[in-house]
Structures are given as structure tokens and as C-alpha cells.
C-alpha positions, 0 to 999 in steps of 0.5 A: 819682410826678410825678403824685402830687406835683403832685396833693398841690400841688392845691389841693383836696388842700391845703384837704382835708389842712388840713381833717383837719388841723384836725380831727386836731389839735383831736381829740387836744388834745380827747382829750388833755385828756379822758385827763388828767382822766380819768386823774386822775379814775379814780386819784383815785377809786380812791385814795380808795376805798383811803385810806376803807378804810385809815381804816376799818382806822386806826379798827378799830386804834384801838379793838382797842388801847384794848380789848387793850392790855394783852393783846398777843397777842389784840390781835395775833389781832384785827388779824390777823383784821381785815386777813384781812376787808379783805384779801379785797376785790379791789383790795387785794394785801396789807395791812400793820400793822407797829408802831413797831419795825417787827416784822410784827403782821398781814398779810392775804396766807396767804404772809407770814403766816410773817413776822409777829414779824418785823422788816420793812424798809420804808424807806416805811414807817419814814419814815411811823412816824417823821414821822406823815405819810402817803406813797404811791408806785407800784410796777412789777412787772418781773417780772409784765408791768409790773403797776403797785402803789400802795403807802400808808404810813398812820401809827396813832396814838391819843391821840398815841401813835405805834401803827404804820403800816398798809403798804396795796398795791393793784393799780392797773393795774385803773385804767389798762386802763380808761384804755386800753380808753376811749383805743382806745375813744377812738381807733377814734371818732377814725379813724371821725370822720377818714374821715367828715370827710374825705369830707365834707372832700373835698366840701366843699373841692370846693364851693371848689376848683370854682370856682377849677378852673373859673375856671384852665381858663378862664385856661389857655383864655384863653392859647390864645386862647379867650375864649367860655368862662364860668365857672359860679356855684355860690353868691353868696359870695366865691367867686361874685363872683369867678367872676363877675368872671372872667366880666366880665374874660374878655369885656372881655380878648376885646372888646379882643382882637378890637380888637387883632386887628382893629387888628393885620389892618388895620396888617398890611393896610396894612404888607403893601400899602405900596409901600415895604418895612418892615422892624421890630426889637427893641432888639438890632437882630433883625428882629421884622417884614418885609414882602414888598415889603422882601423882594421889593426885597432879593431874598430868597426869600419862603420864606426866614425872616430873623426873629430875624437883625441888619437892619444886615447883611440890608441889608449897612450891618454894616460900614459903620456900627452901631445906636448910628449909627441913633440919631443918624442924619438923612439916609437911606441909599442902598443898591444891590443885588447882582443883576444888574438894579443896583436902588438902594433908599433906607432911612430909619431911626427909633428907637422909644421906650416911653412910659418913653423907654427905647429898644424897636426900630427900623424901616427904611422902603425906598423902590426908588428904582430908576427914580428913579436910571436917570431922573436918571443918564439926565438928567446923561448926557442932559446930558453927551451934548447938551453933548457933541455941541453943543461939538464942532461948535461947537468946530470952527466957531470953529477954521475962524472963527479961521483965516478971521479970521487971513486964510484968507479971501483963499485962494481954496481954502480959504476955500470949504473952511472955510466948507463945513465950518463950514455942515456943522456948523451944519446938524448941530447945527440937526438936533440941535436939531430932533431934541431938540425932537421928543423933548422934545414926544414924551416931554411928549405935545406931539407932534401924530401925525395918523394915517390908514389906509394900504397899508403894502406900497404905502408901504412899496414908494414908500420902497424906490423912492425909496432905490433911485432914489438908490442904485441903483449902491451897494446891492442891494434884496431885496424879500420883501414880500407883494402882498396889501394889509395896512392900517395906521393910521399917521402918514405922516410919522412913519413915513416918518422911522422908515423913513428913518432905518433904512433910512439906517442900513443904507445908511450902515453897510455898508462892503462892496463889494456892500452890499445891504439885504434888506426882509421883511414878515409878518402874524400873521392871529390877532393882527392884527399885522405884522412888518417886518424890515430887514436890512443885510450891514454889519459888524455890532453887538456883542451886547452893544451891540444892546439899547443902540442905541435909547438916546440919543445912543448910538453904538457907533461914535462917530468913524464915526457923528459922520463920516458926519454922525448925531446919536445920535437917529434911532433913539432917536426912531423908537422913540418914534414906533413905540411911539406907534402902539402897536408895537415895535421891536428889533434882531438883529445879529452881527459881520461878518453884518449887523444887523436891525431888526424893527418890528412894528405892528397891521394888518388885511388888507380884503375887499370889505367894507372902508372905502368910502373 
């Protein structure tokens, strides 16, 4: 049923049913107009024919008075006789004479010929005898299938005097099935000329409606996206022009869909490889476009859609501040993430207008500002840590000062004690100013790092030796080095202060009786990489301390480190030194056990095919 009525909405169906409608309409104003006047044509005839008879029969009176007016009943037969002739004629159901008293003289029908003599009462017919004016009507029969009469009233008169009226009834009916016969006559041409015109109406509409149909395919094809289509041209009218503008209007629409899509692939392409996140909405603040590097710096899953929600509460500022505040906003606004890795993102917000300047959207530009802000907390406690540890002996270089100033110098014992300790501190911060200024060249690239090939087993054997040689009476050293040569290239130096300052480290920070220090060197053939592992039995670092011990000026125990002497540097700049003969270094430890520093570097182990040198 659906589909019936949308058929009936179609536009051919419309221009079809118009089109019999025209044809419908002006056939029955046609028709009508033809069986008015034919009605009229038809019954006027037939009155006429029946009015010449009735003046005939007038005439004939007429004359049979002036011949038989003094003999009244041969005057009576000869009318009789008269109406009996024009009586027999088909169209005629009965004549009537009737004189001015209104007594029956003649009749032409066999059965009212008993009533001649006799009064009739004919109120038509009175009314014709008494005003001379001739009248008709016509009569139905209910009693005989609705058979229509015309009945005449004519008045006769001679030379004035009033002879009678002649009542003429006629079957009229004879008229109105020839209207009928010629109306279904009439009607059959006109379903015969409808069904024609409606097929021709069906074609011709066709003619019209192709187009359009041809020409909406194409718009509905537009919409999806298909714009290599074309309208066929069936004719040079209205109609083809159009469909040839169609045409035109359809390859310009694709033209400038390639441009915007190839604007909008080159703005994706840019947007999607921008190392900044973007992030786009619409009026009400529902993200419309996001970016991957702004999910990746939100740490939401790439699977995840969030289209459609509020930007203000994906970057969690929902609560801190609204859109009206977006519009009105200057400075950008740093945010910190929620995981573990403490990332800091920096948003800056605008507001997007139309041409119109009614507010459209808003886009949020994220910039990770991470490693910018570990680089300037790193600087300010950088700067704490130096200020730190330079007032502190400084502090207590003055104390010492003062107190020989007050005349501790004239004491013989303390004197020498105060002026020891004072040249303690000052050869403490003259290596805290050298260690910063290795660090400052290390870390700008100033630092000169001549390396050569060594026997990293031989040299590292001359270093244990030397340590030995000093400690022998203190600390245990454990050697599980192999004998086979492994050649490195290596800044001497420099690697003798990283081998020192570790070493140093498990000497110092051992606090058993039996302190011992387990050295371990392997190689990785396949890799061309060695390992050096340097274990102590000292107490031991926290694990949640060991990854720190590489940072500057970091201690795990501050008032130990500071006694025994350490700037918070050494390993800071040994990690420096090692990472810049392309290694790495790390630590292992566990409280009460002991810690190990690992330090792995490139090496190769030499056959008789070597370096000459």
C-alpha cells in the first residue's frame, strides 16, 4: 500500500493523471455542451413537428365550422374523422377537441370515444380557451416506466370567435432515447478516447519525466559520492538544457570534491604527522577531530572513540574551568597526567569563528612538554644541589675562620685541627668545581676523550693491583677475569676515573669487618660486547634508590656520603664517560647483600691476524 502511494506521488503518475484529467474535463464540458443543444435541437424539433400538425388540425376546424356551422353534428362527425387521420401517426397518443364549454366533440383514441358529449376537466385546457394563449407541459407516467408526454393546449378560433382548444398529447420519450442512445454513444467514445490518451499520456509524460528520473538517479548518486555519471539528453528543450546543466553542474561539484578531498587527505596528512596533538569541537565543545599523537600524549587506546564527548573533561580541566573561559583565555594551560610516567602536556586553546562571527568550535593544540619540564625541574634542583653543597663547607670554613679569628689561633691544638679541616673543605669544593666543570664540557661535547686500543684485562688487572696495594689489610679482592685478551678502545683516563670512582664506591661503602670486592668480566663473541660486574658486601642500596644513584648530586645517604668526603658526582660522571664510549652502566643491589655495577662496552678478542702495532 506504501508503494502505491509513493507511485501516486511520482511524477510521471502526476503529469499522466493531469493529463486525463485535462482530457476528462474538457470531453464532459464538450459533451455536455453537445447534449444540451442537442437536447434542445431534438425536442424543439419534435415540438415543432407536432405544433405544424396541430395547426394543420386548427386550419381543417376552421373551415369544417365555417361549412357545418349550422349542422352541429355533422360538424361533430367531420372532426371526428379528422382527429381519427392524425391520430394514427405515431408520435401522437391522443388528440383532443374540446369546445368552449368544455364538452369532449372528438378524440382520436377508439377508448375515450364513449366520453364524447362529455364534460372534460382539463384545467390546461380551460386556461388555454379562456385566455387564447397556447400552453404545454410535460407529463411522466409513473404508472408506465416514467414515460414522458408532451401535452399542447392549442386555442381555435375563427374570426374572433373562441371555437375550442385542440388537447394534443405526444410521446415524447421517442426524443429522449435517442439522447440516451447518442449520450452512451457519447460515453463509450469517451472511455475509448480516455484509455488512447492515457497511454499516449503515459509515453509522453515519459518523454518528460525520463529526464528528471535520470536527472534524480544522478543527485541521489551525487550524494554517495558518485560523480562520473552523466545525464542523457533526449531533446534540445527546457528539458535538455537542463539536463545539460546538470551535466556541467555535476562535473564541477566532482572537480571541486577531488580538491576538497585532496585538501582534506593533505590537512589530514599534516594534522595526523604533527608532533603536537590536535584536538577540534564543535560549538558545544563535542570533539569532532582528534588526532593520534593527542591520544597517544592522553593515553587513550587508539580503539577507543571519543567523538562526540566534551574536550574539557578528556583533558580533566571540566572542573577547573568552562567554554565561556576558552573564549576569554590568553595563556595556555598545563596539564599532568595521571600514569605513572608523570608526562605534562601544555594546551593552548582558540576559538573558531564563521565569516558570519558567530562562534563554530574550538581547537586545543597539546605540545608534551614532558622532557622540557624534567629538564628545568632537573636545572632548579641542579642549582639547589650546587648551591647546597658549596654552602656547607663554605659554612663551615667560616665557623672555623671565626673561631681562629676569636684567637683559636694561639691554641697549639686546635689551631692545626681547625685549619686541617678547613683545607679538608676547601679540596672538597675544588673537586666539586672540577667535577662540574667536567660535566658542564661532557654534557656541551667540550670534552676532549683521546681513545686508544687497550687490553681491558691487563688494565683492568693494573687497577685492582693498585687498590690492592692500598687496601690489602682492609678488603678481600676476587678476580674472575678471563686470561684471554679482549681489546677495547678506550680513553685511559677516563676510564681509569670511572674504574676508580666505582671501585672507591665499594671500598667506601662497605661497613663489615671482612669487606670484599668480587670483580667479573664476560664477553658476548656474537655481539662483540663485554661486561664488567663489580660487586661489594656492603649494606646495600633500597630498590627503590638503585635506578637514582647515576643522577647528580644524589645520595642515598647524604650525612654518610658528605663524611666520607663525596661530591654526588662520581657516578653521575662515570655514566657520562661510559655512555660516551658508546656502553652502559647500571646497578643491581639488595639491602644487607651487597650492590653491583655493571658496565658493559664494545670489544673484540685479536688472533695472530691483529693490529701490527
Amino acid at each position: 500500500m506504501k508503494q502505491f502511494l509513493r507511485n501516486l506521488q511520482s511524477l510521471h503518475i502526476k503529469l499522466v493523471i493531469i493529463y486525463v484529467l485535462l482530457i476528462v474535463i474538457g470531453m464532459q464540458i464538450i459533451g455536455l455542451y453537445f447534449t444540451n443543444t442537442l437536447e434542445r435541437e431534438l425536442t424543439e424539433n419534435f415540438q415543432d413537428n407536432i405544433e405544424t400538425q396541430v395547426d394543420l388540425i386548427d386550419t381543417r376546424i376552421q373551415e369544417l365550422h365555417t361549412e357545418h356551422q349550422d349542422d352541429l353534428e355533422t360538424l361533430g362527425e367531420e372532426i371526428q374523422s379528422l382527429l381519427s387521420e392524425f391520430g394514427n401517426r405515431p408520435e401522437i397518443e391522443e388528440i383532443r377537441f374540446i369546445n368552449p364549454d368544455n364538452i369532449l366533440i372528438g378524440t382520436s383514441r377508439i377508448s375515450n370515444e364513449p366520453n364524447i358529449g362529455s364534460r372534460i376537466n382539463e384545467p390546461l385546457t380551460e386556461e388555454a380557451i379562456s385566455t387564447g394563449a397556447r400552453n404545454d407541459e410535460i407529463y411522466v407516467n409513473v404508472n408506465q416506466d416514467h414515460q414522458r408526454t408532451w401535452l399542447l393546449n392549442h386555442p381555435v378560433t375563427n374570426e374572433g370567435e373562441m371555437l375550442g382548444a385542440i388537447y394534443a398529447a405526444s410521446n415524447i420519450e421517442t426524443v429522449y432515447q435517442q439522447l440516451e442512445a447518442i449520450n452512451n454513444t457519447f460515453i463509450i467514445a469517451t472511455i475509448i478516447s480516455l484509455v488512447i490518451t492515457s497511454i499516449l499520456g503515459i509515453f509522453i509524460a515519459r518523454t518528460i519525466t525520463k529526464p528528471i528520473s535520470d536527472m534524480r538517479n544522478q543527485a541521489l548518486m551525487m550524494s554517495e559520492g558518485d560523480y562520473t555519471s552523466r545525464v542523457k539528453i533526449y531533446s534540445n528543450d527546457e528539458i535538455g538544457e537542463l539536463a545539460g546543466s546538470f551535466n556541467i553542474l555535476s562535473k564541477r561539484v566532482q572537480e571541486a570534491q577531488a580538491n576538497t578531498e585532496s585538501e582534506r587527505k593533505r590537512l589530514d596528512s599534516v594534522i595526523t604527522n604533527m608532533s603536537e596533538g590536535i584536538i577540534a569541537t564543535d560549538r558545544k565543545g563535542r570533539i569532532t577531530v582528534v588526532n593520534e599523537m593527542a591520544l597517544d600524549m592522553l593515553h587513550i587506546p587508539k580503539g577507543e572513540d571519543i567523538h562526540g564527548k566534551n574536550m574539557l573533561k578528556i583533558l580533566r580541566l571540566d572542573e577547573e574551568m568552562s567554554l565561556e573561559d576558552i573564549q576569554e583565555m590568553n595563556e595556555s594551560q598545563l596539564l599532568f597526567s595521571d600514569s605513572d610516567d608523570e608526562a605534562a602536556i601544555r594546551a593552548n586553546f582558540s576559538t573558531i569563528y564563521k565569516d558570519t562571527g558567530f562562534m563554530n568550535g574550538y581547537i586545543a593544540v597539546l605540545h608534551d612538554v614532558t622532557e622540557q619540564e624534567r629538564i628545568d625541574n632537573e636545572r632548579r634542583e641542579f642549582v639547589a644541589n650546587v648551591s647546597h653543597e658549596l654552602r656547607t663547607p663554605l659554612t663551615s670554613m667560616r665557623s672555623y675562620i671565626e673561631a681562629l679569628q676569636e684567637g683559636a689561633w694561639q691554641d697549639d691544638q686546635l689551631a692545626p685541627r681547625f685549619l686541617s679541616v678547613t683545607r679538608e673543605e676547601t679540596d672538597r669544593m675544588i673537586r666539586l668545581v672540577e667535577d662540574l666543570l667536567q660535566l658542564s664540557r661532557m654534557d656541551n661535547e667540550a670534552e676532549e676523550i683521546n681513545k686508544e686500543i687497550v687490553d681491558f684485562n691487563l688494565f683492568l688487572n693494573r687497577i685492582i693491583d693498585r687498590f690492592e696495594m692500598t687496601h690489602k689489610d682492609e678488603v678481600e679482592f676476587i678476580r674472575n677475569i678471563p686470561e684471554m685478551a679482549m681489546f677495547s678502545e678506550i680513553a685511559v683516563d677516563k676510564m681509569n676515573q670511572v674504574l676508580d670512582n666505582v671501585i672507591s664506591n665499594a671500598i667506601k661503602y662497605s661497613n663489615r669487618e671482612n669487606k670484599r670486592v668480587e670483580f667479573h668480566v664476560k664477553q658476548n663473541v656474537l655481539f662483540n660486547r663485554m661486561t664488567i660486574r663489580i660487586k661489594d658486601n656492603g649494606m646495600g642500596i633500597p630498590a627503590n634508590k638503585v635506578d637514582r644513584i647515576f643522577e647528580r648530586f644524589y645520595r642515598v645517604d647524604k650525612a654518610r656520603a658528605r663524611k666520607k668526603g663525596g661530591t654526588g658526582l662520581g657516578l653521575a660522571i662515570s655514566k657520562e664517560i661510559i655512555e660516551a664510549h658508546n656502553g652502559r652502566i647500571w646497578a643491581n643491589s639488595l639491602e644487607g647483600e651487597g650492590t653491583t655495577i655493571f658496565i658493559n662496552l664494545p670489544c673484540e678478542t685479536l688472533g695472530e691476524d691483529g693490529w701490527d702495532e
